[in-house]
Every structure is written in C-alpha cells, then in structure tokens.
N, C-alpha and C positions, 0 to 999 in steps of 0.2 A: 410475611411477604413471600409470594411465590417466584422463582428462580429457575429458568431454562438456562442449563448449564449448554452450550454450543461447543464440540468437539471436533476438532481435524484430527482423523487418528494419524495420519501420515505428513503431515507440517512439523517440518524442523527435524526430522527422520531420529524420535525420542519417542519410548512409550507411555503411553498419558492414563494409563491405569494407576497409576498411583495417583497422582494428581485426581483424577476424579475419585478415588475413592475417598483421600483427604477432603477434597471439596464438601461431599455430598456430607459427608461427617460433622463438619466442621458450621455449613450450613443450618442441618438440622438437629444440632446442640444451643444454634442460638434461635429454635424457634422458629426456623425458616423452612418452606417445602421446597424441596431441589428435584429436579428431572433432567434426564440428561438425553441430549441428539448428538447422533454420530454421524457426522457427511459422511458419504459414501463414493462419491463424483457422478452419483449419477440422479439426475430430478431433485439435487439436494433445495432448492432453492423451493421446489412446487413442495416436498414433502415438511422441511420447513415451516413454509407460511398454514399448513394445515398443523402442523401441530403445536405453532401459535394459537391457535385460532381453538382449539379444544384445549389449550392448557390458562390461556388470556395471562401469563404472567406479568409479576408487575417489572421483573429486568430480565436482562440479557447477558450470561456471560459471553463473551467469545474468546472461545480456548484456542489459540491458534496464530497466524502472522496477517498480513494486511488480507489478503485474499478471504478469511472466514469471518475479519470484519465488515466488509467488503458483505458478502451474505446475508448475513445478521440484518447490515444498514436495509439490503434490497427485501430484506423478508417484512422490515416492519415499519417501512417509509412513509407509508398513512395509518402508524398505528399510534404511537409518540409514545414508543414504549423505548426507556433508557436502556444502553447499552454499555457493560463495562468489560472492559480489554484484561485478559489475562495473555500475557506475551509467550506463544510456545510454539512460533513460526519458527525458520531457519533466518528469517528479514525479519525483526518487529518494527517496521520504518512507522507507523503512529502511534503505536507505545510510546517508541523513542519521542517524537514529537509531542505528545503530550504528560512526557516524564513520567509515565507510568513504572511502579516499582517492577525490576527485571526478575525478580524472586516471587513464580506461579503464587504460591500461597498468600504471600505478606502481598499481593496486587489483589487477590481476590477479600483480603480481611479488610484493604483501605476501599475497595468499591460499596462490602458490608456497612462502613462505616460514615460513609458518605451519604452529604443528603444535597449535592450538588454536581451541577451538569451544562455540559454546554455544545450548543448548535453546532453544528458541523457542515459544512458543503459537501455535494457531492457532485461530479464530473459526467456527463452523459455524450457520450462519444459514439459517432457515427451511428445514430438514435436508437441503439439498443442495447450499448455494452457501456458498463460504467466502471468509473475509478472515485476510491476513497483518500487516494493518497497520491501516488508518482504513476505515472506512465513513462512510454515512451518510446520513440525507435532508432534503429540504427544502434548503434554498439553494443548500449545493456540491452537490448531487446534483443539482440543475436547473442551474447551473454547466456540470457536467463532461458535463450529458447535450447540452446549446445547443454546449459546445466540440467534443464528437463529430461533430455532424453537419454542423457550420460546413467548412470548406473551410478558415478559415483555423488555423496552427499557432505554439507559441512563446508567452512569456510576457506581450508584449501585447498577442495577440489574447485569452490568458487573463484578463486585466485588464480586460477590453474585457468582458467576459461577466462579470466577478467585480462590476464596477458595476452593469451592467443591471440584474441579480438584484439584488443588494441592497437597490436602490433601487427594485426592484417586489415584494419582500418581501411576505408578509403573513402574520400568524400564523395556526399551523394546531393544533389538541390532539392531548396525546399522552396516554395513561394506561401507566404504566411496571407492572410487579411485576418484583421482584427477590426473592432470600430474606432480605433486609434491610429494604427498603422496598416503600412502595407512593406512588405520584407520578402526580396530574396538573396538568399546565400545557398554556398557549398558549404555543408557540414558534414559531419561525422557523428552525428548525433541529436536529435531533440526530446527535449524533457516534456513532460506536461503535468505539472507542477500544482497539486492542490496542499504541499506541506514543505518542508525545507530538506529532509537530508535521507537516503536510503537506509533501508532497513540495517546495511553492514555498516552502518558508518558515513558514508560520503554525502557529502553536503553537496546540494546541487544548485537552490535556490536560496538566496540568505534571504530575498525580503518576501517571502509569503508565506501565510499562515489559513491553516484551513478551515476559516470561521468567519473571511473577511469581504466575501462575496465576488470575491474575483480568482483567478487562474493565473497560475505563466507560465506562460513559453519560455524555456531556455537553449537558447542554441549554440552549441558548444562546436568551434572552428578546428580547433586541434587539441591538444594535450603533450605536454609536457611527457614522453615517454619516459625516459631513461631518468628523471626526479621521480616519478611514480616507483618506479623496479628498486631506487636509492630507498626510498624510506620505506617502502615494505604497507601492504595492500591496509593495514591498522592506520595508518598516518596519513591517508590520502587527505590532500583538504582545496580549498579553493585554491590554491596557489599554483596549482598543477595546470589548469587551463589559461593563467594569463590576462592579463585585464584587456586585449584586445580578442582574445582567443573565443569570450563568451559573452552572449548578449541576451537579455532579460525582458520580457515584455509581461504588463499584465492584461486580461481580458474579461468580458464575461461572454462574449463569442469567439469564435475563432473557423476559419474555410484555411484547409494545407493542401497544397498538393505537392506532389513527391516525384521529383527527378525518375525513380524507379522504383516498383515495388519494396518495401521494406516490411520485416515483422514488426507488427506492434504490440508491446506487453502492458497488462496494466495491473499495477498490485501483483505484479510477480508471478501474473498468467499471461502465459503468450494466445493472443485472440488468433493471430494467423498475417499474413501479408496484406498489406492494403496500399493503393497510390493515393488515396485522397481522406481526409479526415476532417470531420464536422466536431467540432465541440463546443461546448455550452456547460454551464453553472446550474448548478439546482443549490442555492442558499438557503443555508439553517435548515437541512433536509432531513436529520438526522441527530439526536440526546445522545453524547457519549458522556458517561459519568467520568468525574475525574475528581482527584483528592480533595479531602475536605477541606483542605488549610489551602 
C-alpha cells in the first residue's frame, strides 16, 4: 500500500522529525511505500494535489491539527482517497471527535491496521473557504487571531488570550436565516459547528456530529465569567454559558449578517474580518479512516 505521509512542520510548535522518521520506518517494515510533504504555507494546497496526483497513493496521513486536515480533505475531495489523522496540532479538535489515539505512533499503527472508514461533511463558507470542523466569530476568533500573531505558543499562552478576550467581551448582532428559522440576537459569539468540542477541550455543540448532513449554529449570549477563571481553562464545560445563555440551531444552509465587521476563523485559521456569511454543507465529502473496532 502506498502512503503520503502529510506534514505541518510548525502545528503544535513540536518538532516532527522524529515522528517522520519513526513513521517512514515503521511503514516500510510492514511492506508499505511512504513519502513524505511538508506544507510550507505557501501554494500548499496547489503543490499538494500535484503530488497526489504523480504519487496516486492509496491513503493519506495527516500529521498535524484540524487545519492540515482541513488540506488533505480539499486536496482529494474527487479523488476518494481515505485519510487518517495522526493528531500533532496545538487543537486536535477531530481527532478528539473522532477518538483518535492522542500517541503520533500508536494513531498511525491503528490507521495501519484498519480496513475501515467513514464519510465526513464538509462546510463551504462564503463560496471559497472551507471548514472540516468548528468555525467561528467573535470571541475564539479574536482568541485564535491575538494567539497567531503573539510570539508566544502552548496552552497557557492560550489561556492567557482565552481570559483577555472574555473579559473584554462585548456583544455584537447577528441576524441568522436558515431554511427553518429566522434569528436575531446580541451575542458575543457564534460557533459554526460541523463536530461538537474544540481542539483544547471545550464542548461547544453536544448535539452534532460530523457525518450527519447538517451544520449548527451556536449562539452563545454571555458566559459565566468568574465560574470559568474558578475552575481553571481544563474544566471549562457547558455549564459555563447557561441554559438560557446559549441557543443551537441546525441547518444545511445558512445567510448571517453581522451587527459589525468581526474576524472569522475556521479550523484554527483566521480567514480575516467579514460582515456577512453564506454557508452550506457538502455531505459525505470526504473517507476519514477510523479504528477498526
């Protein structure tokens, strides 16, 4: 079986030479050919789908957090070539979702071992940027865009940026249309929800899963500050927003428009500031492997 090993050298700020050389070792002792790509950030996605395309492998690692799967998905979306998640982001927010083992090796030995797979949705948002996982704007999207350009890396410099924000919060309007409803509120946040909990931990959506042809919006009203700061950024869980605090929708369309410019991030890349957002579903778009049991 031939094997494209998918590299982020700079996700999760850890260096993955070792990991690839164990891979590559490990692979071709049992038989297998392995090659390895290294994003670069720059035309990763054009250089990518060409060296798909002269290597025709039969899977996909991606070595990395939601963002390099996120890649991987948009390199081989009409190829139906399976993909299996080796978690070496600083977020593995679909690892975590789909229980992938958090130890690089022993996740690439069960993808080895596995002879099964399953469809995945993918999110197409404002008809050229896509998400695999979570989006979103307003709080973690000013979050993830202050943690980008910060120098420092790790979960608590994340903390350190997840308080700021919070506590310089201020609500902003959304007006939603869906083919079911129609929603305006002041929030401080909305989610766009193809899986249930962030890469660090925090559960945002309990009822979606990202195989079932539909999206949610989560609109989160306020938050429990000073319960959050109590149990310490590990412990954060639904309890923090309040059962009137946060309100859930699902969709396979979606038209926002936004009180005011706000950043939007998806998979843990800040695309830039937008007032108005279009999204849609692309169902079963995407074979991610997952454990054989």
């Amino acid at each position: 079986m031939n094997y494209l090993i998918v590299i982020n050298p700079v996700s999760g700020d850890v260096d993955k030479s070792e990991f690839v050389s164990e891979a590559k070792d490990l692979l071709e002792r049992n038989g297998h050919r392995a090659e390895v790509f290294k994003t670069t950030g720059k035309r990763d996605q054009v250089e990518l789908e060409k060296k798909i395309s002269e290597l025709s492998p039969d899977r996909i690692i991606a070595g990395g957090g939601d963002g390099t799967i996120l890649l991987c998905a948009l390199a081989v979306i009409d190829e139906n070539i399976p993909i299996g998640i080796v978690p070496l982001g600083s977020a593995n927010g679909m690892a975590a979702e789909l229980k992938i083992n958090s130890e690089p090796i022993e996740a690439l030995k069960e993808i080895m071992m596995s002879s099964r797979w399953i469809d995945i949705d993918i999110l197409k948002v404002n008809e050229k940027h896509y998400s695999i996982h979570i989006g979103d704007v307003g709080t973690n999207a000013e979050i993830v865009h202050k943690f980008e350009k910060g120098k420092e890396r790790g979960m608590v410099s994340y903390a350190k940026f997840f308080i700021e924000e919070l506590r310089n919060s201020k609500p902003f309007k959304v007006a939603i249309t869906t083919e079911n409803n129609r929603i305006e509120e002041n929030v401080i946040m909305l989610a766009i929800c193809n899986g249930r909990t962030y890469g660090t931990g925090i559960p945002i959506n309990v009822q979606g899963k990202p195989n079932d042809g539909v999206f949610e919006l989560v609109i989160i009203k306020e938050v429990n500050f000073n319960a959050l700061i109590k149990a310490g950024l590990s412990k954060i869980d639904e309890r923090f927003f309040g059962d009137e605090a946060i309100e859930v929708f699902s969709a396979e369309k979606a038209e926002i428009k936004l009180g005011m410019k706000k950043n939007l991030q998806l998979d843990g890349e800040v695309i830039g500031e937008v007032s108005d957002l279009k999204i849609e579903i692309i169902p079963s778009a995407i074979k991610l492997v997952v454990n054989k049991e």
